[in-house]
N, C-alpha and C positions, 0 to 999 in steps of 0.2 A: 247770829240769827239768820238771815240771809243769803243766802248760795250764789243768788244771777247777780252780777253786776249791774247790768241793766244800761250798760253804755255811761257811766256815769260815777266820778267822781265819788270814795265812800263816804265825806261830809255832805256832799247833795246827794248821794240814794240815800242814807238814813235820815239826811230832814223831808226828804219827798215816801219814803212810807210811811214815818211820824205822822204828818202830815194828811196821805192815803187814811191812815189805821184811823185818826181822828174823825177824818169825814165819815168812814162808813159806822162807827158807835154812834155818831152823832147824828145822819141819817135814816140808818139801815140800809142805804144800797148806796152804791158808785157803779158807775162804767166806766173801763178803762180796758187796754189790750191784758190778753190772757196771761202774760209772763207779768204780769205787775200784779195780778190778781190772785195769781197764785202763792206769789212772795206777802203780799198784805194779808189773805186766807191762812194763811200759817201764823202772822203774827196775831193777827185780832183774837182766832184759836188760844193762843200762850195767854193775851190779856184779858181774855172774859176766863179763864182758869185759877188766874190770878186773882181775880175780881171776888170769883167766887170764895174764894179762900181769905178774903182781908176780914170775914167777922167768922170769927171759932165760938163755941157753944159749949161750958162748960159743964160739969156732972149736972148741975143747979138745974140748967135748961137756960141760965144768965146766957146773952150776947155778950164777947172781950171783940174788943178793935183789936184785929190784926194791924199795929201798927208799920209792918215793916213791908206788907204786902201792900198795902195804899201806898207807900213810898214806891213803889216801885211802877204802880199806877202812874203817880206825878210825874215821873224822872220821863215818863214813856209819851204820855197821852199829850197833848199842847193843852188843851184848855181844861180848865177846873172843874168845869160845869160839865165837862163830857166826863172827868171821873168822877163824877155824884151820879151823871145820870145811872153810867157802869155798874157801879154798886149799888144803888137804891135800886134799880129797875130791872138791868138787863138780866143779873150774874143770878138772882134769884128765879127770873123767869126760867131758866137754863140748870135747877138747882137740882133735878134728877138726870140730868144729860152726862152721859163722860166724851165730850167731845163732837166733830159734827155740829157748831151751831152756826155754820156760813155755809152756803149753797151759791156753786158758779155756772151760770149759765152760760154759753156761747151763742153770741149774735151774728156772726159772720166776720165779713172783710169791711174795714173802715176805708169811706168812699176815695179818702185823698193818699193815700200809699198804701193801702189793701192790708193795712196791717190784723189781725185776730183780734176781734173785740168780745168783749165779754161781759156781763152783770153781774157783780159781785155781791149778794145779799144774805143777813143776817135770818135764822131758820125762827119761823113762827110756834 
């Protein structure tokens, strides 16, 4: 999944975008510098895909649980309750979108090492 390094260890970059990707389903924005935003932008993109995909619609018009797509929700997200919100709320709101549902802003230079900051939010 992930390309930058990010100066960091690959057991602590993948629990610190876990981590990221949770906060922003679970808020709908974070701020963090631009290289992290763009790495989380990509994955949240994969998980609201997923999301959308975990209940399939058979000839009937019945709902089936995608049960292997929600696993894959779990394995990903940290808390429970962010994949319920995912599935019940977000992945439908998103149900005619192929893609594009996070939007990055840039806010400038962060005061204390002038690093590239940026807002990372989910598209209304």
């Amino acid at each position: 999944m992930p390309t930058r390094k990010l100066g960091r260890v690959t057991a602590h970059r993948n629990a610190m975008l876990r981590g990221m990707v949770t906060l922003l389903l679970d808020n709908g924005k974070i701020e963090t510098t631009v290289t992290r935003a763009k790495e989380v932008q990509s994955i949240a993109e994969q998980i609201i895909t997923t999301a959308k995909k975990s209940y399939l619609y058979r000839e009937d018009g019945n709902k089936v649980d995608a049960y292997n797509e929600r696993k894959k929700l779990y394995a990903y997200i940290t808390k429970q309750e962010v994949v319920e919100k995912v599935v019940s709320t977000i992945a439908p709101k998103y149900s005619d979108r192929n893609g594009g549902y996070t939007q990055l802003f840039k806010t400038g230079p962060r005061r204390g090492d002038a690093a590239e900051m940026a807002i990372l939010t989910l598209v209304d």
